[in-house]
Structure formats: structure tokens, C-alpha cells
N, C-alpha and C positions, 0 to 999 in steps of 0.2 A: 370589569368588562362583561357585556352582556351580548346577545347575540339578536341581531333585530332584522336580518330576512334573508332566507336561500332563496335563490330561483337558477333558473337556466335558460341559455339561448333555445332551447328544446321544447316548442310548445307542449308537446304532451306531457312534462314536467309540473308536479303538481309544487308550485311556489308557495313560497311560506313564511307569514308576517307574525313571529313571534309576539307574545307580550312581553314586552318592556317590564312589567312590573307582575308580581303576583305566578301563576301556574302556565302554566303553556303546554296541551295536550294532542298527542300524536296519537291520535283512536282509530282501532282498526274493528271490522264489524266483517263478521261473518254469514256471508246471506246464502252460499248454496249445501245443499245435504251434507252430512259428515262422510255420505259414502263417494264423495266428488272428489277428484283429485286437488281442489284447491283449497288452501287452508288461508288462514288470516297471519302466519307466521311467513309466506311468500311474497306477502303484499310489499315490502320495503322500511318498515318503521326501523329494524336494526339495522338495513343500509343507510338509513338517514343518519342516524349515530356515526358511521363509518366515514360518509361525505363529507358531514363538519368535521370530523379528526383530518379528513383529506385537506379540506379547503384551510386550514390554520395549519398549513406547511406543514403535512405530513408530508414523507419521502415515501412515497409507494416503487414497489416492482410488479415481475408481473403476474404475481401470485394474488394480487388485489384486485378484488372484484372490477373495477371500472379498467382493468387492461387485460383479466382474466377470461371474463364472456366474449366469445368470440359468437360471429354470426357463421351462415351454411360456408362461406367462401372463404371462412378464415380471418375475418377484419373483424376487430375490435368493436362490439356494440357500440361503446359509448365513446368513440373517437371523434365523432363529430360536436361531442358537448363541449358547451362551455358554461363551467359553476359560478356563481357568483353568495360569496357570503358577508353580508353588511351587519358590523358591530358594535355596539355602542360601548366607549372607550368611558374611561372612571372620568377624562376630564369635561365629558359633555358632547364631544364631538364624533362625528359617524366615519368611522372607516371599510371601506368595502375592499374585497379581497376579491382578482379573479384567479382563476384556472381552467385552463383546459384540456382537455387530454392526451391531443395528439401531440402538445406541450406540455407533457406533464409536468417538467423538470424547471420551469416557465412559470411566475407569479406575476401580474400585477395590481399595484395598491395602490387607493385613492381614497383621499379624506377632503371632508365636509363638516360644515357645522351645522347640514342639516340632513334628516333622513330623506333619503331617496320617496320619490316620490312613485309611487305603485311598486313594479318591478320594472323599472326604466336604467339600464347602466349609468354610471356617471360617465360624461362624456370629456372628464377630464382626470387625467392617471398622472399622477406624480414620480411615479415610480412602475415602469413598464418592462415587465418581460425581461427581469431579473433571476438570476439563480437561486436554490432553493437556499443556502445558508446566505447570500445579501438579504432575500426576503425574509429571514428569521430575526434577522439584527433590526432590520429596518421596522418590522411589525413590531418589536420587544422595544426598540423607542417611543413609539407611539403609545405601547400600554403601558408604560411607566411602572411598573408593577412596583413597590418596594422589596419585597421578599427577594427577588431574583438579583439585585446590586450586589456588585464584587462576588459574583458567585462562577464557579468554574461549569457552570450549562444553563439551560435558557428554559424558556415556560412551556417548553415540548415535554419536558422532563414532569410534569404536574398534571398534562393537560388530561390523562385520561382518570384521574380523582375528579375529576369536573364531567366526563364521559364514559361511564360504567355502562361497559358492555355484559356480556353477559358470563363470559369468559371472565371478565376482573370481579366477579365475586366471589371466586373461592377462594382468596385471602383476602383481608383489611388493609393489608401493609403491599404487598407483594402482586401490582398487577400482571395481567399476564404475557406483555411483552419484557417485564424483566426475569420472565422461568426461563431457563436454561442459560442464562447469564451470570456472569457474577454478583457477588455481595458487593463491592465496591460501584457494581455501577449502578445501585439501587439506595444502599441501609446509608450512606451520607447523605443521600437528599432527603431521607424519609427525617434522619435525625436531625437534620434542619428545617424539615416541614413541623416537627415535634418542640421546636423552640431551642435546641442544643445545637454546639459549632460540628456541623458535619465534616469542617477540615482535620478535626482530631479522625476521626474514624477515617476518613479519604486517609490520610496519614500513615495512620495504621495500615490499613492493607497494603498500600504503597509498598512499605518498608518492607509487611510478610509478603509481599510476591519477590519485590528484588531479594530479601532474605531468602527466596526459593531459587530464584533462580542464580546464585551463586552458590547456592550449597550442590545444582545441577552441574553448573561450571568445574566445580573442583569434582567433582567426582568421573568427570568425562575426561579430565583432564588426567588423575588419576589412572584411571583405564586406559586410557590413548599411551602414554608417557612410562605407564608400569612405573611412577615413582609415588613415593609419601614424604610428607614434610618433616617427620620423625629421620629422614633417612638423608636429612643433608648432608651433618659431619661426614657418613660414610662414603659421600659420592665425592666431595671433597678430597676425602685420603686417597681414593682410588685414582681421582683427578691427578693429586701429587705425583702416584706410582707412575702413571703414563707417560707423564712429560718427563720424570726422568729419565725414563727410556728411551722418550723422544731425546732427548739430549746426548745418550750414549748413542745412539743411531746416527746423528748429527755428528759427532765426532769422530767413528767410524768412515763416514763418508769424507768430512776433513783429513784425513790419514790417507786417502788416495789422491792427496793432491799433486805429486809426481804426475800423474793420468791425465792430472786436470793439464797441466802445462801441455803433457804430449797430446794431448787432447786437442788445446788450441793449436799447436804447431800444426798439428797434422791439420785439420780445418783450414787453418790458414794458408795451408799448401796446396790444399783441395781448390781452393777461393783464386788462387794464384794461378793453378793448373789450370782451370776453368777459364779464368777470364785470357792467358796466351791461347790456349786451343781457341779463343771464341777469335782471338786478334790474328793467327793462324789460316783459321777457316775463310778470314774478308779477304784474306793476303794469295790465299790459294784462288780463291774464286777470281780475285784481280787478275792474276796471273793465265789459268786458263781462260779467260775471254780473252786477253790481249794477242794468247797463244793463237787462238780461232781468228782471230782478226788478221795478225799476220800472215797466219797460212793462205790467206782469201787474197790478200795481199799479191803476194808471189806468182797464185795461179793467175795474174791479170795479167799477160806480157803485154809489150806494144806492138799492137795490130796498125799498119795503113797500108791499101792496096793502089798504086799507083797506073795502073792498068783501069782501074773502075774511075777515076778520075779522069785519065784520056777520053774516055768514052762518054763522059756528062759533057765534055767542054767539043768531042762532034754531034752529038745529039742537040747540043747548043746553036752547033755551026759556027764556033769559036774556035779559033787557030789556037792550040796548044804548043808554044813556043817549045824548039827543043833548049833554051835558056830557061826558060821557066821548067820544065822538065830535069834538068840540074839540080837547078836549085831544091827544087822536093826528094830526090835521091840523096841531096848530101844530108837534108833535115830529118830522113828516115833515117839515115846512118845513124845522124846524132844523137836519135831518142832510143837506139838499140842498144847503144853504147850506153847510155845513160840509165836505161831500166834494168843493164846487167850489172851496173854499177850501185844502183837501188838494191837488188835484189842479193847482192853479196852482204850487202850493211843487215838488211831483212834478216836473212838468214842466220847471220851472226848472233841478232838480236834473239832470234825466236830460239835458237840452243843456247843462249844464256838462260832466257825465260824458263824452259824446258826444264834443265839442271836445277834453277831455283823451286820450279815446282814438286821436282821428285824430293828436294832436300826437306822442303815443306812439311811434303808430307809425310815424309820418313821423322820428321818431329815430332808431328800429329800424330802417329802411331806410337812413338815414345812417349809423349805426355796424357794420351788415351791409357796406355800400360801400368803406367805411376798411379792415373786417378785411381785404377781400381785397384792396385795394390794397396792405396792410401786406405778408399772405402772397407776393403775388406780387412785391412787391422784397426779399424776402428770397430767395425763390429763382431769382431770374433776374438778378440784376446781376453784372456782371465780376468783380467783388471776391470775391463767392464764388464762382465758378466758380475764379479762380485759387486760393482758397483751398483747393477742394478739391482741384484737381492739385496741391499744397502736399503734402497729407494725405495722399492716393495715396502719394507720394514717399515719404513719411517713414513712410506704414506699410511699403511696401515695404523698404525701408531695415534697420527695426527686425527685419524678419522676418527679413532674411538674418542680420543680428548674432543675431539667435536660432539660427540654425542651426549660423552658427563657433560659438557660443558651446556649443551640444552637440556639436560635433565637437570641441571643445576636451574638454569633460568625459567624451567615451568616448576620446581620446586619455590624459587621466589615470588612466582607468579603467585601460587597456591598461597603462599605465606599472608603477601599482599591481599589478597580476596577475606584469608579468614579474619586478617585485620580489619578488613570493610564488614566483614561479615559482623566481626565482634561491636564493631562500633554500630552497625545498625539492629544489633542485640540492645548496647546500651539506649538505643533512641526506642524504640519497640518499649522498650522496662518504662522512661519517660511519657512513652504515651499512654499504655496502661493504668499507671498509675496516674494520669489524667482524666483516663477514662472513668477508673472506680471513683476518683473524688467527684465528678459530675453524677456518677450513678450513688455516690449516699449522701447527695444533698438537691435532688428531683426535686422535691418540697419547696425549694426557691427560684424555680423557672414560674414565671408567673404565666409565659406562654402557654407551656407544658401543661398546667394544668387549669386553665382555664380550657383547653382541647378536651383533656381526659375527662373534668365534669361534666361540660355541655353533653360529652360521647354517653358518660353512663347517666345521665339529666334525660336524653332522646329516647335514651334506648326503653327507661322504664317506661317512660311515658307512652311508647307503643304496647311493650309486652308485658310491663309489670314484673319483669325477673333486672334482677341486678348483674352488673357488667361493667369491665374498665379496662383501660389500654395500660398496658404495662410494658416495660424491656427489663431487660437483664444481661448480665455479661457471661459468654457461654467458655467451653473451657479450651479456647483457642485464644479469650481473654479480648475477643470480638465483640460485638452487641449482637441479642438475637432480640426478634420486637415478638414478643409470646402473644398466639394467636387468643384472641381476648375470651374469658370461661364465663361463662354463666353458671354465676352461685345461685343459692336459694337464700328468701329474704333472712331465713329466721338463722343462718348458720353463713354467715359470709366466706367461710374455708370449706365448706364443702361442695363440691364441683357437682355441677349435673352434665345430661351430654349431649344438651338441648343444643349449644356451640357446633355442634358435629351436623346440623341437617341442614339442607343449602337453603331453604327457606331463612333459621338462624341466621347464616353465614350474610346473608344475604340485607338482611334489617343493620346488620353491624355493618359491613361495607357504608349504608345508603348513610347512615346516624356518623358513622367515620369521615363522610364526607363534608355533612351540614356542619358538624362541630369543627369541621378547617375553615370551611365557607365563613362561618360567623365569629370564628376565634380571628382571621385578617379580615372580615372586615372594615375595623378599624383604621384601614391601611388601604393602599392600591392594590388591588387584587385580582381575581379570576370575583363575579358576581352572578357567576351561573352553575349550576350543575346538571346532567343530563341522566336520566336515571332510565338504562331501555328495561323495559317488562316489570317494571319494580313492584307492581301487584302479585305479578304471578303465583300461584299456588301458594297463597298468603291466608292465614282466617281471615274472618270479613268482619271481627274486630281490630285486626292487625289494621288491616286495609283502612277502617275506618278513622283510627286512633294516629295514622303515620299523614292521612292528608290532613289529619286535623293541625298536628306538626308543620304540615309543611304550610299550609298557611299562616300561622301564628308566626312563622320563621320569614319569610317569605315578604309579609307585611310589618312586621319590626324590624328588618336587617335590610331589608332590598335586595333580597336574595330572588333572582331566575331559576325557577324551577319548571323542568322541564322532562315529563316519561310521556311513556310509550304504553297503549294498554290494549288489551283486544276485551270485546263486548263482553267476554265469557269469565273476565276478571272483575266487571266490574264490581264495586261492594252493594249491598242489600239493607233495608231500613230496614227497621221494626216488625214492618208489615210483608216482608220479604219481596218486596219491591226493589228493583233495581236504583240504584244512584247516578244517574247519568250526573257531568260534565256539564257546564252550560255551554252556549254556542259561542262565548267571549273565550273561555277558558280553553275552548278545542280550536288549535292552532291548524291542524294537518287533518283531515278526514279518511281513511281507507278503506275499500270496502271488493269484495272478490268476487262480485258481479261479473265485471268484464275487464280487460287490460285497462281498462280508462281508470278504475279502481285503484292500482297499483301506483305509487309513488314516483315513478318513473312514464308511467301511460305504455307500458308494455309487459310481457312476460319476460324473462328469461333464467 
């Protein structure tokens, strides 16, 4: 894969038509006094670097520059952009990648069989405004890579051996987003970028982190439980001692089973008393409303006034017969007679009622009297009082067998763990010993060292000192990849400490990378690398001798090379003449004239 043009919806965006084949030069040129505040390190050439990292599904936040610059009001300078990065794929065909800012988290991709024509987007997306791991799978189908099959991560993990910042050259092996990380989430891809099965190593650590953190487990466990596995038999006996006890406690309490009987009797007298006082109290209540009703009863005597009736039948001017007047005197007799004959039956009745109410309740107070003499010999006699220190005991008792009884089961807990523990000791020994038989027979990785030549093959060839990529296994029985030494020709074991200066440091990274580039070649692969500043503070035979490299490499392998250089780096002829760059070769031009200078057409 090679990379064949950025641009931006952003006019002031300075777009960029890579070459496809041979060198591709991002040259920054310094045009005002050194005592001006602006330098050619301002202009953009190592955000460019950053952008393609961004644009080939990098996950940014908002510590990265394109969400980090804010403008006077607080809004994101570059929220309004939209990137576009168009790549030529190993099979021939062009895929363009967008993004844009305010969607960061938002990719879409579109493929072609032909390159875009100027900077015109394609107007047809197969794949729209997808999240960033669909758009990682979906991109990583299209480059077919071979290396990355059946591999547990994807070509994020490689990409920045292809885009050396300036920050990834102080180690060969170790870029610098895997510092402060672990060894497992770096030294397996390195040892399968190296030609070895990086799932032995992935393996290995696996096993020493779970082996950590179960040796964590038991030891909290440990502390928390106040036991050790050494101390089962005795929690055991101790266990035994308890429930004996519990046992004679148990049967103590059996031996007052007299209690228990009087116990229920009495209960069940309680239960008995209770429910007549409840059938009592409905029967009292019956009784005084009837009482009340009677009494209302009695006080109704029979009223008719026969005088107010004369007097409706003259106000009528109706002749009130003295026959009809008879007859209403003998009818008043007969309801006198009659209501005094009601009210002797009433009365009879309502001093039965009466008698049955006092008898009631003169019950009610005798079976009130019982319940609590019941209540209070259930809880005040000896019998239960010892009862309950009985109880006491044996709960007591029970609790501590509860507590062996969990010291017993994080003792088996323990046991089980150092069992897992022991057995992922034995697979640990198994890998090891995988480990060392692949480190003493290095000699037959043909990968391996077709890498390692080409590395120490480049490297003389720039600086004339000898060099080579080695590992070894450290005494954790890990791999450590040993920062590469520059011997001297005539004594190959003796070290100089030319390795140690970041210019050094710096030719091995760039030689580290060609020699992967062209050791897959052969294969599906990355067919670019990005090199920002890789002149810098270089001699100006380095300098001379490394483009000479890179074109030989460049034009036999079809390798995409592509740095970054400011005017003040360039290298010098013979005649101490500068070496420009032709106008083919210089892909991006910068220059800190004015904002229009800058890679973006702005400061910030």
C-alpha cells in the first residue's frame, strides 16, 4: 500500500499528489531573519506526519492537535475540516479514506480502479460514516496485507514503522506510543514482525500476569481470612471440638423437654383464651346495642290526642260523629293496653340482656386475668431462663463452626488457586523452554535474517561502522530485543558509544524500517515509509550516502519514500553547493513567508 493524495474540503489546505513511485519530499524553506519569531519547524511538515496517522483510523482525543487548538471563543480550529486520504492498494486499485472533525469518531471509504482525478472527492462511498473499529476491519480487507492473517491486532499496530515521528526514534524496537505500556502489548508483534511466532511470547506473559495475579489473590485472601493452607488439619480439629459442643448444647436443651410440653400447653391456652375473649367481646358488643335499642324502645309510649282530631274535622266543617268518636276512644284504649303489654315483654327482655352482659363480662375479666398469669409464667420461670442460656450457647457455638467452616472453604479456595498457580508454573517451564529452543536456532528463520542483513547491509552503507539487530532472553526468561551496538570494523566485540547519540539512534530506526519494508516486500504489505526530519543534524556524507540508499531501494523494491526536510538540512556537493530536490521529487512545498506558507494556510 502506498499513499497517493491528501487534501481537504479547506481551501487554504495545501493538497498533496504524492509519487507513486521513487521519493516524495515535504521541503520547508526558511525565508525570514533567525531573529523573527517564525521558524520552518511551525510550518506543518510533522503535522502532516500526524494527519496520515489520523486519516488511516487513528483514534484521537482531545489532547491531539486537530481537537486540541482551539480558536479566541473556544471552538476547535479545525472542526469545520474535512480530510481526505487516497491510497494505492498492493492490488492496483485506489481507496480514499474520509474524515472529518466534528466527526471524528466517523470514517468513510471508497474504492476505485482509478486515481481520483485532481483533488475532486469521489462521489460514490461504499462504506459511509462508519465507527472507528468497522472502519479498521473494513480498511484491513481491502489491504489484504499477508502478515496481519490470523493475527490477534490489525495494521494500527505496524503503522507507525511506516511513520516515524520524531519522538519514535529513540528506540529501533520500541515506538513511542508503546512507553509506559506493557511488554506484551508491544515484544509479540515486534517478534512476529522479526519472523518468530509472537503467540509463544503473547503466551508467556499471559500466563506471568495471571501467575501475578493469583499469587495477589491468595495473599489478600490470606490477610482478609487470617488463614494458611499449611493450617487446614488444625482448623479441622478445631471444627470437630465445636460441634461437639454443639451437640452437648443440643442435648441439654433436649433434657428440658418437660418445658417444651408446658410450653405448648400453656401457648395453646393463650391461643384458646384469646380467641373466647375475641368471641366474648362480639357477644358483649351484641348485647349492649340491643340493650340501647330496647331502652329507646320503652321510652316511645303510645301518644293520640283526640281533642286535636275534633278540631281538624270543625276547621273542615265536617261533622264529627259522637259514634265515630267512640269508636277512636275504645282504639286508644286498645293501643294503651297494648303498649303496656309490649313494654312488660321489653323489659323482661332487656334484664335478661342486662344479667347476660354483666355475666360476660365478669368472664372477660376472668379470662383477661388467666392470659396474663399464662404470659407471665412463660417468661419468668427458671426453666426458661435456663433454656435460654441453653440457646445463647448453642448459638454461640454454631456461629464459630460457621466461621471454621469459612476458614475451612477460603483454605480450599487457596489450595485450588496454588493448584492453578502450579499448573500455570508447569505451562510457563513449556513455554520457556520454547522460547530458548527458538532463541538457539535464530540461524534458521530465513525471515529473521534476511531483516537482520539488509539492517546491518544499510546501515554500513551509510556510515561505514558495523551493526546488527539482536534479542536475547532476559532473567524473567522474557525476550528483551537489545538496543542494536556499533562495533568497530577491525574488532567486532568491541562496543563504541556512537549507538548512544540521537543522530545514531536515528539512521538505525530509519535502516530498521527499510530492511522490514523490503524483507515483505515479497508479500502484501505496507510499500511506504514516512521518515519526518530524517536529515536533521546528520553529516552531509550521512545525508548523502542514505538518499543514495533510498533511491537504489526505492527503484528495485517499489518502495514509497517519503521525509520531511527544512532548507538548512539540505546536503552540499563537492563544491559546497547545496543539493536541492527536483520539482518531481518535492511533493508539499513550505515556506514562512506568510500564513499561506504553512500546510494548513494558517497559524496556530
Amino acid at each position: 500500500m502506498k499513499l497517493s493524495k491528501l487534501y481537504s474540503n479547506d481551501s487554504r489546505f495545501k493538497n498533496i499528489a504524492f509519487n507513486l513511485n521513487g521519493l516524495s519530499v515535504v521541503y520547508a524553506d526558511v525565508l525570514t531573519e533567525l531573529k523573527e519569531k517564525k521558524n520552518s519547524h511551525d510550518l506543518g511538515k510533522t503535522k502532516l506526519a500526524e494527519l496520515i496517522d489520523y486519516l488511516l483510523i487513528k483514534q484521537i482525543d482531545k489532547n491531539h492537535f486537530l481537537l486540541k487548538i482551539k480558536d479566541a471563543n473556544g471552538k476547535s480550529t479545525f472542526i469545520d475540516h474535512i480530510f481526505f486520504l487516497e491510497v494505492l492498494l498492493n492490488d492496483g486499485r485506489y481507496l480514499t479514506i474520509k474524515r472529518a472533525i466534528d466527526n471524528h469518531s466517523k470514517t468513510s471509504i471508497s474504492i476505485s480502479n482509478e486515481r481520483t482525478n485532481n483533488f475532486n472527492p469521489p462521489t460514490i462511498w461504499q462504506h459511509e460514516e462508519i465507527g472507528t473499529d468497522a472502519a479498521k476491519k473494513i480498511l484491513a480487507s481491502y489491504m489484504k496485507f499477508d502478515f496481519f492473517k490470523n493475527k490477534t491486532y490489525d495494521f494500527r499496530k505496524a503503522i507507525n514503522y511506516c511513520i516515524r515521528m520524531q519522538p519514535d526514534y529513540e528506540d529501533v524496537y520500541r515506538l513511542s506510543k508503546f512507553k509506559g505500556g506493557k511488554d506484551i502489548d508491544w515484544k509479540p508483534f515486534m517478534f512476529d514482525l522479526l519472523g518468530f511466532d509472537g503467540d509463544v511470547l503473547r503466551t508467556k506473559y499471559q500466563n506471568d500476569i495471571e501467575q501475578e495475579k493469583i499469587d495477589v489473590q491468595i495473599k489478600q485472601l490470606k490477610k482478609d481470612f487470617s488463614v494458611n493452607d499449611t493450617d487446614r488439619d488444625e482448623i479441622v480439629a478445631q471444627m470437630s471440638l465445636q460441634l461437639n459442643k454443639t451437640k452437648e448444647a443440643e442435648e441439654k436443651i433436649d433434657q428440658l423437654n418437660f418445658y417444651d410440653h408446658d410450653q405448648i400447653l400453656i401457648e395453646t391456652g393463650v391461643d384458646q383464651i384469646e380467641n373466647k375473649i375475641s368471641e366474648l367481646n362480639t357477644l358483649s358488643y351484641n348485647l349492649s346495642f340491643d340493650i340501647n335499642k330496647l331502652e329507646s324502645s320503652i321510652k316511645n309510649n303510645f301518644a293520640f290526642d283526640i281533642n286535636k282530631v275534633n278540631k281538624v274535622f270543625e276547621e273542615a266543617k265536617i261533622y264529627f260523629a259522637e259514634s265515630l268518636k267512640k269508636e277512636y276512644d275504645e282504639l286508644i284504649a286498645f293501643n294503651v293496653e297494648l303498649t303496656k303489654d309490649r313494654n312488660r315483654l321489653l323489659k323482661k327482655t332487656l334484664k335478661e340482656k342486662r344479667e347476660s352482659l354483666l355475666n360476660i363480662n365478669l368472664e372477660l375479666q376472668n379470662l383477661n386475668d388467666k392470659k396474663v398469669n399464662l404470659l407471665s409464667f412463660l417468661k419468668d420461670t427458671d426453666t426458661f431462663r435456663k433454656l435460654k442460656e441453653y440457646q445463647k450457647e448453642l448459638a454461640r457455638l454454631e456461629s464459630e463452626v460457621i466461621q471454621l467452616q469459612d476458614r475451612l472453604r477460603i483454605i480450599d479456595i487457596v489450595i485450588d488457586k496454588e493448584e492453578l498457580k502450579e499448573q500455570l508454573r508447569k505451562d510457563i517451564e513449556d513455554t520457556i523452554k520454547l522460547i530458548k529452543s527458538i532463541s538457539n536456532q535464530t540461524e534458521k528463520n530465513a525471515k529473521y535474517n534476511k531483516i537482520r542483513t539488509l539492517f546491518s547491509k544499510y546501515f554500513e552503507l551509510i556510515l561505514n561502522e558495523v551493526t546488527y539487530i539482536s534479542w536475547s532472553i532476559n532473567n524473567n526468561n522474557n525476550v528483551d530485543f537489545k538496543p542494536p551496538v556499533i562495533r568497530t570494523k577491525e574488532h567486532l566485540s568491541k562496543d563504541t558509544a556512537k549507538d548512544e547519540g540521537r543522530t545514531y539512534r536515528k539512521i538505525l530506526c530509519v535502516v530498521f524500517d527499510l530492511a522490514i519494508l523490503v524483507a515483505y516486500n515479497v508479500e502484501s504489505y505496507f510499500r511506504f515509509v514516512y521518515h519526518d526530519d530524517v536529515l536533521s543534524q546528520q553529516d552531509n556524507g550521512i545525508k548523502i550516502r542514505l538518499l543514495n540508499l533510498i533511491q537504489n531501494i526505492t527503484t528495485q523494491c517499489d518502495i514509497q519514500y517519503i521525509l520531511s526536510v527544512i532548507k538548512s538540512d539540505l546536503p552540499i556537493d563537492e563544491n559546497d553547493s547545496v543539493i536541492y530536490f527536483t520539482k518531481d521529487q518535492v511533493v508539499l512545498e513550505l515556506n514562512d513567508r506568510d500564513d499561506n506558507g504553512t500546510l494548513f494556510g494558517f497559524e496556530f
